[in-house]
C-alpha positions in Angstrom: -102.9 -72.7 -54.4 -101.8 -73.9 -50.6 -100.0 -72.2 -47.8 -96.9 -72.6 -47.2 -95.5 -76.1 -46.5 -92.6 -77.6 -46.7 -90.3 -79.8 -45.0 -87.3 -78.7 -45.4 -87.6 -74.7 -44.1 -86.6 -74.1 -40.7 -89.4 -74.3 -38.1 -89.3 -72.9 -34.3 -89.1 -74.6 -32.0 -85.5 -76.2 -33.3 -85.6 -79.3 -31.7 -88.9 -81.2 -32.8 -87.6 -83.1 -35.0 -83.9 -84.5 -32.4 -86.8 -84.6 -29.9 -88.2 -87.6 -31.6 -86.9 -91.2 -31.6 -84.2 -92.6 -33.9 -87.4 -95.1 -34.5 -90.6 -93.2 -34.3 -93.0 -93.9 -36.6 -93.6 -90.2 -38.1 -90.3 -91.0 -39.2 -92.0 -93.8 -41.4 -95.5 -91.9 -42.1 -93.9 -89.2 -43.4 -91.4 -91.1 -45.9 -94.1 -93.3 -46.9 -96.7 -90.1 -47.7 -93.5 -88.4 -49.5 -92.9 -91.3 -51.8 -96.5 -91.1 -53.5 -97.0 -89.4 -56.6 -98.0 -85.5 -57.1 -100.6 -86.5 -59.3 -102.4 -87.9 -56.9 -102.9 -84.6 -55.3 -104.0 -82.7 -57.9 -107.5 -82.9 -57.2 -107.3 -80.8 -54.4 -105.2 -78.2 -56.1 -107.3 -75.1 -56.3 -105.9 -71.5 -57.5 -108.6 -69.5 -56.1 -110.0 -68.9 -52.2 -108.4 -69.3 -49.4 -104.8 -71.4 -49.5 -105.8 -75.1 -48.5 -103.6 -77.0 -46.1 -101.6 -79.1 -48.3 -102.8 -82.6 -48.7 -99.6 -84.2 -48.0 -99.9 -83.0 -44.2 -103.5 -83.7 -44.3 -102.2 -87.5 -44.8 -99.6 -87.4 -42.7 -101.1 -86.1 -39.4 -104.5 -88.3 -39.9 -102.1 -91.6 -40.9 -100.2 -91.2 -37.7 -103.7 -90.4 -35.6 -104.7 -93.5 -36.3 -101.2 -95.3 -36.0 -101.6 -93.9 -32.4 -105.3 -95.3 -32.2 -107.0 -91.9 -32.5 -109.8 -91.8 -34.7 -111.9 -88.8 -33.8 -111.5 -85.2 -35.6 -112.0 -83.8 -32.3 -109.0 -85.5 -30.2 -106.5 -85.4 -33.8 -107.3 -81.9 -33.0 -106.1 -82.1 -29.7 -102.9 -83.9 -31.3 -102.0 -81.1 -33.2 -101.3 -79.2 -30.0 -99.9 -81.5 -27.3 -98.0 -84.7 -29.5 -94.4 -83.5 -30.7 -94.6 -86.2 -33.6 -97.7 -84.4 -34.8 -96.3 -81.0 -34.5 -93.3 -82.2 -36.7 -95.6 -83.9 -39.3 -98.2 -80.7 -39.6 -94.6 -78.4 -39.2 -96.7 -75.4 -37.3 -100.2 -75.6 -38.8 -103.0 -76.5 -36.8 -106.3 -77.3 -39.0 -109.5 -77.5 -37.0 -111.3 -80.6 -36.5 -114.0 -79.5 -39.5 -110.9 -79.4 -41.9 -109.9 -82.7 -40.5 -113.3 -84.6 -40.8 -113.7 -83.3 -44.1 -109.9 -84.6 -45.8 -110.6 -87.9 -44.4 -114.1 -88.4 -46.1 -112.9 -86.5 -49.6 -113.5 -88.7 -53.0 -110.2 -87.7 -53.5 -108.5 -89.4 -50.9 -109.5 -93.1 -52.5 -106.6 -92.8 -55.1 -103.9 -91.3 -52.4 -104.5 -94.4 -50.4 -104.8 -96.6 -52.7 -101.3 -95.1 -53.8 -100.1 -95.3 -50.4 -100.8 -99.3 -50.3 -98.6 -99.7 -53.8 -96.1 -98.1 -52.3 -95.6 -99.8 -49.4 -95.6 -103.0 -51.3 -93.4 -101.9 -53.0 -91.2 -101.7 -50.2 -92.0 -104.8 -49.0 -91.0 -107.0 -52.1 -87.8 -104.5 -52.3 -86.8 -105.7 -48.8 -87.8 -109.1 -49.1 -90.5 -109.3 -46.5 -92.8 -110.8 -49.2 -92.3 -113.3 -51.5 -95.2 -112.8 -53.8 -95.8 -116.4 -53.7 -99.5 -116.0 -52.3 -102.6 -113.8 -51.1 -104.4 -114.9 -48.1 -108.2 -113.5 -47.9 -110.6 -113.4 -45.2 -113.0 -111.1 -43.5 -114.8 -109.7 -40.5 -117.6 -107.8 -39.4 -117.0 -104.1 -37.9 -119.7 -102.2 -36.6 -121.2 -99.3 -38.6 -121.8 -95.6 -37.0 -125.3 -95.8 -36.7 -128.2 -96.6 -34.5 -128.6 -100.2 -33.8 -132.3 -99.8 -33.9 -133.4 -97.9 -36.7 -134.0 -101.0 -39.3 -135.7 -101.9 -41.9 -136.5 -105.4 -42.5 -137.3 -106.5 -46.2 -139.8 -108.9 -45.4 -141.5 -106.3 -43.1 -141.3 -104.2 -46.6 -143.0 -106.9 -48.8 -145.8 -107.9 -46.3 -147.0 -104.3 -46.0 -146.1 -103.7 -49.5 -148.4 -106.5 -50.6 -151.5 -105.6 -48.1 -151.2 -101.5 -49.1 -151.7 -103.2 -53.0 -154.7 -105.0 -51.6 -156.5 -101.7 -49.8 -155.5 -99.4 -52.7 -157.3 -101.8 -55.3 -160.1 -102.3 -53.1 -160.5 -98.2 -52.5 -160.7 -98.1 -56.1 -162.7 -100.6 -57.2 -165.1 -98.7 -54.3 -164.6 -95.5 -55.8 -165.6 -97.1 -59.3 -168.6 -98.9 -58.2 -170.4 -95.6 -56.4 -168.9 -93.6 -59.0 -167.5 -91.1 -57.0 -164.7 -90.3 -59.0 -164.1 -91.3 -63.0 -162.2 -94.0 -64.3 -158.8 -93.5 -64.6 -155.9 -94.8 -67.2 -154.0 -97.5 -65.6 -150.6 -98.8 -65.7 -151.2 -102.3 -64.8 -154.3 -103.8 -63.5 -152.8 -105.7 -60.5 -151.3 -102.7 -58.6 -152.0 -99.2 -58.5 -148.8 -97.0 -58.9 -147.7 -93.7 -56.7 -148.9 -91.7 -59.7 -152.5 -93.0 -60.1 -152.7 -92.9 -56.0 -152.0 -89.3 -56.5 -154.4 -88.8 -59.2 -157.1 -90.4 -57.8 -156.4 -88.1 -54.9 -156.4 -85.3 -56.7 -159.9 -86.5 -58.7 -161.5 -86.9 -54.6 -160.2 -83.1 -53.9 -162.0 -82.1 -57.4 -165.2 -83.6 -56.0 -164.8 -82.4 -53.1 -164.4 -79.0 -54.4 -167.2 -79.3 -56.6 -169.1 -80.1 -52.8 -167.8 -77.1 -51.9 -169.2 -75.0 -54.4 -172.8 -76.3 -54.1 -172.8 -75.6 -50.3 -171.9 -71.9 -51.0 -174.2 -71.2 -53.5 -177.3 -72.6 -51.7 -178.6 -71.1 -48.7 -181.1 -73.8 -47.8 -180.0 -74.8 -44.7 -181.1 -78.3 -44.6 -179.6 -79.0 -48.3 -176.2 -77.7 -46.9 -176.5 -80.1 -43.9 -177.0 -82.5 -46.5 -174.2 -81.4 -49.0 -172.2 -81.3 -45.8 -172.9 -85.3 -44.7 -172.3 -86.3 -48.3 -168.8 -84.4 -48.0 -167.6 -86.4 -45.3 -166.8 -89.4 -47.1 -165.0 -88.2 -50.4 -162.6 -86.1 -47.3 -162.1 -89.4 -45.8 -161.6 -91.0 -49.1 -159.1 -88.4 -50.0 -156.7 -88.7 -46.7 -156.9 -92.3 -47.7 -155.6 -92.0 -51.1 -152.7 -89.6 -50.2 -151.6 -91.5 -47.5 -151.6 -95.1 -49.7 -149.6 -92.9 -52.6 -147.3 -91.5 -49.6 -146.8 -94.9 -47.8 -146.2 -96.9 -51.4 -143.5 -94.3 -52.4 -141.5 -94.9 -49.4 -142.1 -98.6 -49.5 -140.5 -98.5 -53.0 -137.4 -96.0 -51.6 -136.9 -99.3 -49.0 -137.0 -101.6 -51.8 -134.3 -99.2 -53.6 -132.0 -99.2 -50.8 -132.3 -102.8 -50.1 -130.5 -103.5 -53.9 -130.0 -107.3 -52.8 -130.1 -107.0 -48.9 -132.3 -108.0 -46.9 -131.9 -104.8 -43.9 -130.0 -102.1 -43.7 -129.7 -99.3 -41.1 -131.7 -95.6 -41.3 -129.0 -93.9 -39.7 -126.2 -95.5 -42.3 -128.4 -96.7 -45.4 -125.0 -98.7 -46.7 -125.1 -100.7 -43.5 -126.6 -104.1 -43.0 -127.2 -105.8 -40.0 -125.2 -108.5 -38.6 -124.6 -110.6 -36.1 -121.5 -109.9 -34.6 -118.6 -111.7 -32.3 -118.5 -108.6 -29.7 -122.0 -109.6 -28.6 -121.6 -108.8 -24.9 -125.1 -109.6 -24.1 -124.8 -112.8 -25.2 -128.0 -112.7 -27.3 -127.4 -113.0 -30.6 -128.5 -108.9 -30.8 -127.6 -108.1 -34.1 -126.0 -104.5 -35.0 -125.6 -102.5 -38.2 -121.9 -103.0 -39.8 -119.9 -103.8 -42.9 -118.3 -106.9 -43.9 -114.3 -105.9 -44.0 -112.6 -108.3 -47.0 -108.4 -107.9 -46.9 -105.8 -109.6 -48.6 -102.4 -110.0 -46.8 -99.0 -111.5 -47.0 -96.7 -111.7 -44.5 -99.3 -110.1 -42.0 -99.4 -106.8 -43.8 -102.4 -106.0 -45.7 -101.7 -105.3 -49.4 -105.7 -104.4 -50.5 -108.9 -104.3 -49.3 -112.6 -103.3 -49.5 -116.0 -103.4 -47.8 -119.4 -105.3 -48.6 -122.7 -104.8 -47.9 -123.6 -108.7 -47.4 -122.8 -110.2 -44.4 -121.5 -113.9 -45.9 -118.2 -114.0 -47.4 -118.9 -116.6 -50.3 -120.2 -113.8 -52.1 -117.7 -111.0 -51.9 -114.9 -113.1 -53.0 -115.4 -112.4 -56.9 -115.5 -109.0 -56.9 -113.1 -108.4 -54.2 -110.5 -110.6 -56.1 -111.4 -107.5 -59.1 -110.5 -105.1 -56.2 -107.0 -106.6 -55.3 -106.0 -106.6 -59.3 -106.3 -102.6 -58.9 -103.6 -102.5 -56.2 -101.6 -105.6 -57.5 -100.6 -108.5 -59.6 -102.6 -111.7 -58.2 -99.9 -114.3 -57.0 -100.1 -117.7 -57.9 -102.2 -119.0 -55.3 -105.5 -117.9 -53.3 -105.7 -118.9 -50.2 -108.5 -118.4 -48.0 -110.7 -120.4 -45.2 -114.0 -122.5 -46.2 -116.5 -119.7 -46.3 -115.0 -118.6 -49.8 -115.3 -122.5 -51.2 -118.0 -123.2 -53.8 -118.2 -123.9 -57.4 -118.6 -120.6 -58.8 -115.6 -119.4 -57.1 -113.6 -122.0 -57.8 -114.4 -121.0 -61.4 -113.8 -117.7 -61.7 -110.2 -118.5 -59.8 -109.4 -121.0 -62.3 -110.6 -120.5 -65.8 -111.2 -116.3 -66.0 -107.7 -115.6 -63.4 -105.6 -118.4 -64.5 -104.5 -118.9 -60.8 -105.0 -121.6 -58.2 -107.4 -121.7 -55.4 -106.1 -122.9 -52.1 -109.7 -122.8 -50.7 -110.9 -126.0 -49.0 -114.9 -126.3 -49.7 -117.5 -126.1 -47.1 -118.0 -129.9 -46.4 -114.1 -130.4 -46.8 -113.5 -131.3 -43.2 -116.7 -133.4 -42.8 -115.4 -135.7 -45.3 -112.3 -136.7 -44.0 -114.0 -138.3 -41.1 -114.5 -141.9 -40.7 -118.2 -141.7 -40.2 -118.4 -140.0 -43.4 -116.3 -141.8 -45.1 -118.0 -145.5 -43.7 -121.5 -144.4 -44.5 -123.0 -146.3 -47.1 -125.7 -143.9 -47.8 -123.6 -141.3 -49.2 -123.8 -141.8 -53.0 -119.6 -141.6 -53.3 -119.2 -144.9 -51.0 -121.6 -146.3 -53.6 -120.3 -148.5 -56.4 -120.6 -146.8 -59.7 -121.1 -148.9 -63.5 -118.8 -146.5 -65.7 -120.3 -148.7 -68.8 -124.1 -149.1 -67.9 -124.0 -145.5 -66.0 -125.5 -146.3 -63.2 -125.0 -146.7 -59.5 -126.1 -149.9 -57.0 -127.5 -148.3 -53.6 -126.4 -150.6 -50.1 -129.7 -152.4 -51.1 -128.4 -153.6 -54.5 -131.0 -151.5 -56.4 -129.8 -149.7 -59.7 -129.9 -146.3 -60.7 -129.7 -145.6 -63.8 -128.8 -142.3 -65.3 -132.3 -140.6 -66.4 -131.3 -137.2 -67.7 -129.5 -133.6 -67.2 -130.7 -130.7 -65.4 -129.7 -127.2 -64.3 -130.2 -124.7 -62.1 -129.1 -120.8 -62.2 -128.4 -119.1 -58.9 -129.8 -115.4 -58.1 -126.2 -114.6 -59.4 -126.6 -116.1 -62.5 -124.5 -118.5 -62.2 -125.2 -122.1 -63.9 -124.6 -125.5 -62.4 -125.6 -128.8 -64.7 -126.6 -132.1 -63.2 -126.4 -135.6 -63.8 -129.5 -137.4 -62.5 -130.1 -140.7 -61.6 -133.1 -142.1 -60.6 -133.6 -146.2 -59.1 -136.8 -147.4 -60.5 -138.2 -149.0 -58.0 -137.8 -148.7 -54.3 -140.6 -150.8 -52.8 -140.0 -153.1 -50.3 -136.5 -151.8 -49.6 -136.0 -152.3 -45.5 -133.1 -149.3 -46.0 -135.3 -146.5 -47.4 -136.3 -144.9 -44.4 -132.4 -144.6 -43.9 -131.8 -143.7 -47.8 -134.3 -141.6 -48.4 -136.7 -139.2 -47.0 -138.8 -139.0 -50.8 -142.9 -139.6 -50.2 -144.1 -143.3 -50.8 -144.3 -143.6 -54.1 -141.6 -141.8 -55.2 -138.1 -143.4 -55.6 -134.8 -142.0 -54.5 -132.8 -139.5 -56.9 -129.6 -138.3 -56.6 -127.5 -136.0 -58.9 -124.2 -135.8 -59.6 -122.1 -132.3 -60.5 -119.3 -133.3 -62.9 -117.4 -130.1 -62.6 -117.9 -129.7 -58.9 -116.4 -133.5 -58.4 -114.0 -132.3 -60.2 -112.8 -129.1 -58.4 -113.2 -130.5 -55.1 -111.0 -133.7 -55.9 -108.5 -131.1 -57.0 -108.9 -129.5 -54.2 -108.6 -132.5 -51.7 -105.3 -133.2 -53.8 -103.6 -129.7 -53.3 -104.6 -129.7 -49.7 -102.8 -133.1 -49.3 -99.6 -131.7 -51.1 -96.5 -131.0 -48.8 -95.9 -127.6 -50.8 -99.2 -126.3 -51.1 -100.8 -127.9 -47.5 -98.0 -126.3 -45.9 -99.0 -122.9 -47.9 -102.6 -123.0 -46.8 -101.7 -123.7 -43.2 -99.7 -120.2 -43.1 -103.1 -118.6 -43.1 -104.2 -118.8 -40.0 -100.8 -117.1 -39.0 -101.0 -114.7 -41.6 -104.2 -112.9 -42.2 -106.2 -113.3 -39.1 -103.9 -111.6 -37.1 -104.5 -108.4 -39.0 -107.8 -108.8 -37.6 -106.3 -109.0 -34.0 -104.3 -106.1 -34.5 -106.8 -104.0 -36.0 -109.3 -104.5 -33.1 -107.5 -105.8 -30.1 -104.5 -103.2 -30.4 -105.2 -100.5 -32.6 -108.6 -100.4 -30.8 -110.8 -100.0 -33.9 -114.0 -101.7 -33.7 -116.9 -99.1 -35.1 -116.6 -96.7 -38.2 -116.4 -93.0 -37.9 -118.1 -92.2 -40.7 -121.1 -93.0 -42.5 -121.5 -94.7 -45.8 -119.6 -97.1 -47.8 -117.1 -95.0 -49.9 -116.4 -93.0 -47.0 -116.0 -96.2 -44.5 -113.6 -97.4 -47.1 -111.1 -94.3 -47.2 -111.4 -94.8 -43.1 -110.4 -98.2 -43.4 -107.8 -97.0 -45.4 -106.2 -95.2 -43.2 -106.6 -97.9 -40.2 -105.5 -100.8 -42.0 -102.1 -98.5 -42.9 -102.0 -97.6 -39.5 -101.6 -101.3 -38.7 -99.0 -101.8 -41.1 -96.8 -99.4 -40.5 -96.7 -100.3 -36.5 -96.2 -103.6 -37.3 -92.9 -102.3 -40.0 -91.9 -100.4 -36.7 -91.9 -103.0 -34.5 -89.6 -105.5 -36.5 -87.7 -102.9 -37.4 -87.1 -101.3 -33.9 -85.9 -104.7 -32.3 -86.2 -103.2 -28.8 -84.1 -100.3 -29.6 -84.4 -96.9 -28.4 -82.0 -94.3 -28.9 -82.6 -90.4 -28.8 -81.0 -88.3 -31.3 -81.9 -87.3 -35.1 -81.0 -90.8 -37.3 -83.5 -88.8 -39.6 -82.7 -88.3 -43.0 -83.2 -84.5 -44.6 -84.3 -86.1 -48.1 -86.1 -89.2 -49.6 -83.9 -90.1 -52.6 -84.9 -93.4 -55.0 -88.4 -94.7 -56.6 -88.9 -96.7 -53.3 -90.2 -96.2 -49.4 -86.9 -96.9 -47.7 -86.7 -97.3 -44.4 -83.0 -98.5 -43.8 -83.0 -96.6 -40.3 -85.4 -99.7 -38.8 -82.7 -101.9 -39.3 -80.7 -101.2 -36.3 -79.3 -104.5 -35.6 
């Protein structure tokens, strides 16, 4: 059950609601919040306890917090009791901070926002401010909430991994030789696992307790001193073992949490360390953070999701799997030359069925003249379709000598062409041609499918249509960016781990929307007075009142 709550019941004081702008964006946080689905808040309906705050006001007043660059539970608080917008929105209730910290964190919320984000496209494409033609990608880096020096390096992990394996064989192989404690049944016979450290700490406290029982039945004293000495070792032997079996558990924990990192953050496991472009001290520091991925149109942010890894090559797979749960994928991809590489291109065009607008990492590099003149590069050389072979500056030939591939950590397969010239002795040009050993010749492979998609790339770039599509992105989804930081003033997470940074992303990438709907829609108008209206009628977020004219 919930208290209370609707919108529509009278609620002193009378004039909250005419108090407000014709304009003001509660107007447009609550119509948007109104427009999603009940099901989506049926996960926090409960028919026992104590009547929860309806989740729809739970939304609204931590929507228009952020829209107001609030972000802490504490000050939306503090909102609740001073901002007439927020006393409209919440209409009289007032839920503590706890309650507020709590909503915004809630598995639950994921599918209200995620609901919140269809909507509004919806109301975008209604209104025509997006044409559906395209979805422009890119990223950043935001700061985590956690400690900027409580890491954990991998390859700190792995060197002290590695040496504990070393001590804990040699302990045993000790422990065997003087035959202190039996042999015991091993897993493998390179490493010593957390379970045999334990047991041959537990075989050390048998001895020792074996020690323990001679000394107490003997009462000569100089056989006790003697029992005594000889104790001293298996104790010392012991602490040793339990502290090898303790160490190698947590060094296998770190391992765990790295998954595929290579750091993350003890105060905010899911966080990785970066460098970031806030570095006020100028030193390259890097900080604990989450790599932000967003696809936008028309400067509004339609989807979006957070990674773990701080280059953006990676991400763009499985965050193009994320954007099909919000929306349709458009025709084209655009996004900027950290997304270009093979396997992307791939996935784009053969499992999607769309076309990547993604120039490739050496795009730019190419088109210059000194690339372009260099006779070194194996496309200025001249190439014998019928012999298959190509003829270096020198005039040498390089016939094709057989195929290769190579697999990625991602599984991903590339296969090669290879040519090899067989013989380049003598050749005044090799120290510019090749850096191979004396002896060895100069080699060179060729990627058919990767010529392939970057000449198709080259040609789509060159197009009037699609080159002028591509160049709307640095005017489309990097502002988000600077309206996210730079105005809204969000630059570090609240909350800690990923799921939970993601609802809070959420909410602030919203918050950006709708201020930006506001602010086209206002046009520098500002009139008093309830333009208000009493019910939301029709499948779609309307928001005819923002066009004043």
């Amino acid at each position: 059950m919930y208290k209370e709550y609707t919108m529509n019941q009278l609620v002193l004081p009378l004039d909250l609601e005419v108090r407000l702008q014709e304009n003001d964006i509660a107007f447009a946080v609550h119509d948007l919040v109104e427009q999603i689905p009940d099901e989506a808040f049926e996960p926090f309906w409960r028919t026992t306890g104590c009547p929860a705050y309806h989740p729809r006001m739970m939304m609204k007043i931590i929507l228009c917090a952020y829209t107001q660059s609030v972000f802490s539970g504490r000050k939306i608080e503090g909102l609740l009791k001073d901002s007439l917008r927020m006393m409209w929105l919440a209409q009289g209730h007032e839920p503590s901070y706890r309650t507020i910290n709590r909503f915004r964190v809630h598995p639950a919320v994921s599918p209200i926002l995620k609901a919140a984000f269809v909507t509004f496209r919806c109301h975008l494409v209604e209104t025509g401010e997006i044409d559906e033609e395209a979805i422009f990608i890119d990223g950043t880096k935001i700061e985590a909430n956690a400690n900027r020096y409580t890491f954990v390096w991998r390859k700190a992990v792995e060197k002290y991994s590695a040496a504990l394996v070393e001590k804990s064989n040699q302990l045993y192989d000790e422990l065997m030789a003087d035959q202190v404690i039996p042999e015991i049944e091993r897993e493998s016979p390179d490493a010593l696992s957390v379970h045999e450290l334990e047991e041959v700490a537990a075989r050390l406290e048998e001895a020792i307790e074996s020690l323990n029982e001679e000394i107490a039945s003997t009462a000569d004293v100089e056989e006790r001193k003697r029992l005594r000495a000889k104790r001293k070792e298996p104790r010392l032997l012991r602490k040793q073992a339990a502290d090898f079996a303790a160490r190698k558990r947590r060094y296998e924990e770190h391992m765990a949490i790295f998954g595929t990192r290579n750091s993350y953050s003890k105060t905010d496991r899911d966080a990785t360390f970066m460098r970031m472009k806030e570095d006020h001290m100028k030193n390259g520091q890097l900080k604990p953070g989450y790599n932000v991925q967003i696809a936008t149109e028309g400067q509004y942010t339609l989807a979006y999701d957070v990674y773990p890894n701080p280059t953006d090559m990676r991400t763009l797979t499985p965050f193009l799997d994320e954007v099909e749960t919000f929306l349709e994928l458009p025709a084209y991809i655009v996004a900027d030359a950290g997304y270009g590489s093979q396997p992307n291109y791939t996935d784009i065009l053969e499992r999607r069925g769309r076309v990547p607008l993604i120039p490739y990492t050496m795009y730019r590099k190419e088109r210059k003249k000194k690339w372009r003149e260099n006779p070194f590069n194996i496309v200025n050389w001249a190439y014998d379709e019928e012999s298959d072979a190509f003829t270096c500056p020198d005039g040498r030939r390089l016939p094709f000598s057989h195929e290769s591939r190579t697999t990625d950590r991602d599984g991903f397969t590339r296969e090669f062409r290879m040519y090899r010239s067989n013989d380049c002795g003598g050749c005044p040009l090799r120290d510019l041609c090749t850096k191979a050993e004396a002896g060895n010749h100069r080699r060179v492979g060729v990627n058919e499918t990767w010529e392939e998609q970057k000449y198709m790339t080259r040609t789509l770039l060159s197009d009037e249509k699609t080159g002028a599509l591509y160049a709307r992105r640095k005017t489309d989804v990097e502002p988000v960016f600077g309206y996210l930081k730079a105005n809204l003033g969000f630059t570090r997470f609240s909350v800690r781990g990923k799921q939970r940074v993601k609802r809070e992303l959420g909410f602030a990438l919203m918050a950006v929307n709708l201020r930006k709907l506001i602010a086209i829609g206002i046009g520098g108008s500002a009139k008093k007075g309830s333009g208000h209206r009493k019910s939301v009628t029709g499948p779609l977020f309307l928001l005819k009142r923002f066009k004043t004219g």
